[in-house]
N, C-alpha and C positions, 0 to 999 in steps of 0.2 A: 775595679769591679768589671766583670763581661758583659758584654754588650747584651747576654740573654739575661744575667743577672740584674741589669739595670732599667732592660724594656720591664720586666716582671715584676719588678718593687713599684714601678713608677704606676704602670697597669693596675695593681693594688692602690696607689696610692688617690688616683685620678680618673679612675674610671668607674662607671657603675657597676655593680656587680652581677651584673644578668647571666654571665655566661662563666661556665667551669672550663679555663684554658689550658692545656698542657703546660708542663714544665720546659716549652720551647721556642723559641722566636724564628719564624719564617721567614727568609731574605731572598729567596727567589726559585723561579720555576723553569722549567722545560720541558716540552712534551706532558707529560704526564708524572713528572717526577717533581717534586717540590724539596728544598734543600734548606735546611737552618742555620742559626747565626754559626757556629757548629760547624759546617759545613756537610751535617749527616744528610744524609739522600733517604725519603718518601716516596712510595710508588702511593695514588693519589684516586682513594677510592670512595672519595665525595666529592672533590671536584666543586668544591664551592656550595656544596650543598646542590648539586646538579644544577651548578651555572656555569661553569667552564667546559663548555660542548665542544670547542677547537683547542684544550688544554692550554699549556702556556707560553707564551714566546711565541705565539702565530703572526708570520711576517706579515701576512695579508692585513690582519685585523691591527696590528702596529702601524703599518703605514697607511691605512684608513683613518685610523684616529689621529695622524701626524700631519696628514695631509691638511684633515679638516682644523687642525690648532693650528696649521700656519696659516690659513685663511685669517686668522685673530676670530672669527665668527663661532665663537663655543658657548654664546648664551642670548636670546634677546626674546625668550617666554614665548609663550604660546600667543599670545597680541599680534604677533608677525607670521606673513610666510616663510618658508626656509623650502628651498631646493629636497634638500635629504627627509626631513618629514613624510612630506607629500609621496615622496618615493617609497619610503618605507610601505606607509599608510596602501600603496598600490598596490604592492609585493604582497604584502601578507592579505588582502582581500584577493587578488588573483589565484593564492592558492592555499584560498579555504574559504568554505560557505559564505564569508560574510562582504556585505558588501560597504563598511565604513567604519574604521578603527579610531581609539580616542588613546594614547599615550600619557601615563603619567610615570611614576620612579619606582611602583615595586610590583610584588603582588598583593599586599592585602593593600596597597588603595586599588587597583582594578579591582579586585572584590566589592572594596566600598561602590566603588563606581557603577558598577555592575546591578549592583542591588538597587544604587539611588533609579539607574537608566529602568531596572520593569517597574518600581515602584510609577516613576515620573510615565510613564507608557500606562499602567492601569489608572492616573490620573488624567490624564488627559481622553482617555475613552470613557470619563465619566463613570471608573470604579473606584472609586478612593478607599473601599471598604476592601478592597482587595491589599491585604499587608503580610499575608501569613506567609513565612520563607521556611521551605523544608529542607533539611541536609539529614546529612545519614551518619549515623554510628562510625566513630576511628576517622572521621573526618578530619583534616586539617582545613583552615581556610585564610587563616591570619591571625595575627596578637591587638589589630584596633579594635573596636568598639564592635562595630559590625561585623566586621568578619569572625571575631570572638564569638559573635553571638549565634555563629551556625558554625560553630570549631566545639564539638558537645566534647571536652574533655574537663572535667573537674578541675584538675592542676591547674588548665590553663584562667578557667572562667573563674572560681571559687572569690580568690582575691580582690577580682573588680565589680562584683557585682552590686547593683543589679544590670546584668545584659540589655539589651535592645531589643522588645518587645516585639514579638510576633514568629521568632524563630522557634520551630519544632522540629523532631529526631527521628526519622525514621531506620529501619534496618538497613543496612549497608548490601546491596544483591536479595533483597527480598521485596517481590515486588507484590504482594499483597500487604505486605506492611505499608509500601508506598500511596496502594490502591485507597488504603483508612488514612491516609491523611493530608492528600491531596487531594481539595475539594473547589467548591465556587470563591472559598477567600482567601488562596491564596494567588498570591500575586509571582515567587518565583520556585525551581525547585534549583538547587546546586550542589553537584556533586562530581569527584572524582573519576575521572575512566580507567584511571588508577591511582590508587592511594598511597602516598608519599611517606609520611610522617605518621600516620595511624598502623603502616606495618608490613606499604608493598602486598594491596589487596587489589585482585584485577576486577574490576567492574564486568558483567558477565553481556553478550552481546545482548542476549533478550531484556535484561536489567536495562538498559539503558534503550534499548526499543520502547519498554513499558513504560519509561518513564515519558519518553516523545509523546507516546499515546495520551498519557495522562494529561500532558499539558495541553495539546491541543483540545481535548473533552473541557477542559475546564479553565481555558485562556490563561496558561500560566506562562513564564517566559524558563524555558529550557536553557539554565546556566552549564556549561563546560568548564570544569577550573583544569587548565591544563598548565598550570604553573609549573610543576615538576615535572609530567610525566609527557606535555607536546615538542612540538620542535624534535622531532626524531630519537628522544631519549627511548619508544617502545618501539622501534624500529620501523616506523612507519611516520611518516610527517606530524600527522597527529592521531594521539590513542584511541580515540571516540571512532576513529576511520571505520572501525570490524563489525559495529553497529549497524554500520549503513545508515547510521539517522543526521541529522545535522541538528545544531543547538539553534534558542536564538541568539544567544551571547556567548562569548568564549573568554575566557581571561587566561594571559600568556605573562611570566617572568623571568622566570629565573636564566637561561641559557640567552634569552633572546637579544644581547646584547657583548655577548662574550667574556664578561664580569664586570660591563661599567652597570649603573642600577638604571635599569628601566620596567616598565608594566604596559600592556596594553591588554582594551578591550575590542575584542571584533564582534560587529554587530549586525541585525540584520540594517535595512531601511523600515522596516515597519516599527523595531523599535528607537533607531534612530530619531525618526521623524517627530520623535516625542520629545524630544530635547530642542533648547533655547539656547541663544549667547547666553550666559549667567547662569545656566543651570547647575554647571558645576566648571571643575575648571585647576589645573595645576601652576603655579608657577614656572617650575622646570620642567614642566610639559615637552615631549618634542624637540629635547635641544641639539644641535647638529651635531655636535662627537658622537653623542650616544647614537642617535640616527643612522648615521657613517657606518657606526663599528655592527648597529644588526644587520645594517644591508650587507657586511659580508657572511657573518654567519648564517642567515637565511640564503644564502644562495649557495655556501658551500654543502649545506646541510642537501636543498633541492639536487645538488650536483650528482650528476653520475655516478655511479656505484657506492655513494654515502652511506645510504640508509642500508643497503644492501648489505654492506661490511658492520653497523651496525646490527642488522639482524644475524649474523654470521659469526660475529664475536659474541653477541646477547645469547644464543643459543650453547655456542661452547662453553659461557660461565656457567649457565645452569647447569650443564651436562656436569661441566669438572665438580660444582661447589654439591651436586648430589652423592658423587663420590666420595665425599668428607662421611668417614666412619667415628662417630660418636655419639654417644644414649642420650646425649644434650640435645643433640639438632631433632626438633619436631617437622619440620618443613623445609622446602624449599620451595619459592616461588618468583615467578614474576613475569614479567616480558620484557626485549628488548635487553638494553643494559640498565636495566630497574631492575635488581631481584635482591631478593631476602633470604637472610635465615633466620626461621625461626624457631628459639630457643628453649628451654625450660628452666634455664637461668638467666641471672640480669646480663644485659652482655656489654656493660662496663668494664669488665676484668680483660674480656676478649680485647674491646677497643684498645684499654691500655697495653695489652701485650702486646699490641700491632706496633704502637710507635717503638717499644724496643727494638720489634725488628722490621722496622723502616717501612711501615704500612699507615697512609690513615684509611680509619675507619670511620663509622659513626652507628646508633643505632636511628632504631626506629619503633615507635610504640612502647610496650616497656619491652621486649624482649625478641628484637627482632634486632642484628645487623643488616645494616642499608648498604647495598652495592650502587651508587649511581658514579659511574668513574667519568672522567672527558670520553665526549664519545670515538677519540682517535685510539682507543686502547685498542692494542692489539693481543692474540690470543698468548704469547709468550710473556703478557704479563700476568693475564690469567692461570696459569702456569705457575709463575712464581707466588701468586696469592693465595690459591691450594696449597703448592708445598708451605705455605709460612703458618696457613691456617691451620694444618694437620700438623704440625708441631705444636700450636697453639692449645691444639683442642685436646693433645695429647697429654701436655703438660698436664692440663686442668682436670682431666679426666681421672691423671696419676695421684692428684692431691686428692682427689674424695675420700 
């Protein structure tokens, strides 16, 4: 039996079945190109679900994590200090609003976190009655309990309910819908500066001015979930920047660690100061590999001409993937190297014709492909992801 033949039985055999996996086994990466048991070559247009922001094989980020595993020091919880922690913790408050970050392993427990830190803040100012959490339409925010519970998609919630009480739905960039339903009891609002997984929907600068406004009228704590789209994915450090508003909480995942799993919450001190030892708390909090491996990506990301070449490649996708001539594509959007298309069919067929010819894909919403590549991509691969797509789209167009 082959070794793809064998991970795939046993995968069947022993695993849960949460996810629909290709008929292919992944054994290693480079740059931006991913390679199977097989030895077929992927140019690599998820990127881990937009966590692999220095793609694969980054010398910097391997000998940071090698460094810190020869130390033997790769676990002792959050009960202890650690060197890299603390550093991180500095880094990322120096360059962004807040001033005291909490570390745990993904993004939806920063979310949980997030939510516990304004709930724990309107108790301690003697509102307890303050509980009501607002999120907005195409939301994503996580699969736990709480995060589910402001992630308003049927599919995702239906099967576990009942959700966690006090979450409602506003319009996604409509801010009188915001206006009705943020009031004196709620306690946080959260939402996207751009939307990941609901369809690559850009949050509009006044959208998110109005919503500053709101909170401050009615003491709510101003959540930033920049899991997908901070960390330089919209060409800019972080998405909420064009705003010009700052949150009181920000939650950060996916890239901030270069694929090992981490989360963090950046906060102010006013709602820090609401928190206790024991108020919440990770096991694998903080622990120094993972620590190690974001302090390089946060600083290559800050690095000179980074974000720049990010915006510069994020711009030529858009430009080429507008280009794509077919009566399927309804849109195109996004910023940065976040962008979509979207569809007027399911774009499953697309996905799968990508790995024939040596593309992944993924979507987004029901009908939207998701562009988030490592952010090292250069425009020559852009290039080749057009010409595969317009083959693609051409095929599918010939079958109607």
């Amino acid at each position: 039996m082959s070794i793809t033949a064998d991970v795939i039985q046993k995968d069947k055999d022993y695993s849960v079945p949460v996810a629909a996996r290709p008929d292919f086994v992944l054994t290693r990466g480079e740059g931006v190109t991913v390679f199977d048991a097989a030895g077929k070559a992927y140019t690599d247009w998820v990127a881990g679900i937009a966590v692999n922001a220095l793609g694969y094989g980054d010398a910097e980020l391997q000998k940071a994590v090698a460094a810190q595993m020869d130390t033997g020091l790769i676990h002792v919880s959050g009960l202890y200090h650690t060197q890299p922690m603390v550093e991180l913790a500095q880094a990322l408050c120096d360059m962004s609003f807040a001033d005291k970050a909490y570390f745990c392993n993904s993004g939806a427990e920063a979310v949980e976190g997030a939510l516990k830190f304004a709930r724990k803040h309107a108790y301690v100012n003697e509102r307890a009655n303050k509980t009501k959490v607002v999120s907005f339409s195409d939301a994503f925010h996580g699969r736990t309990m709480g995060a589910l519970a402001v992630t308003p998609k049927a599919k995702y919630q239906t099967p576990f309910k009942p959700m966690v009480p006090g979450a409602v739905v506003g319009e996604f960039n409509n801010i009188q819908s915001a206006r009705e339903l943020i009031d004196a009891d709620t306690v946080a609002v959260i939402v996207e500066p751009i939307q990941g997984e609901g369809g690559i929907n850009v949050a509009s600068a006044e959208f998110m001015q109005a919503l500053r406004t709101l909170c401050d009228e009615h003491d709510a704590a101003l959540i930033f979930d920049e899991i997908q789209c901070g960390l330089g994915r919209s060409g800019d450090m972080w998405a909420h920047s064009i705003a010009g508003v700052s949150p009181d909480i920000m939650v950060l995942a996916k890239p901030l660690a270069g694929g090992l799993p981490i989360g963090a919450i950046l906060t102010t001190d006013a709602i820090a100061s609401a928190m206790s030892p024991g108020d919440h708390g990770s096991t694998f909090s903080g622990g120094a590999v993972v620590m190690q491996a974001a302090q390089v990506v946060i600083k290559r990301i800050a690095s000179e001409g980074f974000l720049e070449h990010v915006r510069e490649v994020g711009e030529y996708l858009l430009e080429r993937l507008a280009e794509l001539n077919s009566p399927h594509i309804v849109d195109v959007r996004g910023r940065g190297l976040m962008a979509g298309i979207e569809l007027d069919i399911a774009p499953g067929g697309i996905v799968q014709a990508g790995y024939e010819q040596g593309l992944l894909l993924v979507s987004s919403g029901t009908n939207v492909i998701r562009f988030v590549p490592p952010l090292i991509v250069q425009k020559a691969h852009v290039d080749e992801l057009v010409d595969k797509l317009t083959q693609i789209l051409e095929a599918i167009d010939d079958g109607d």
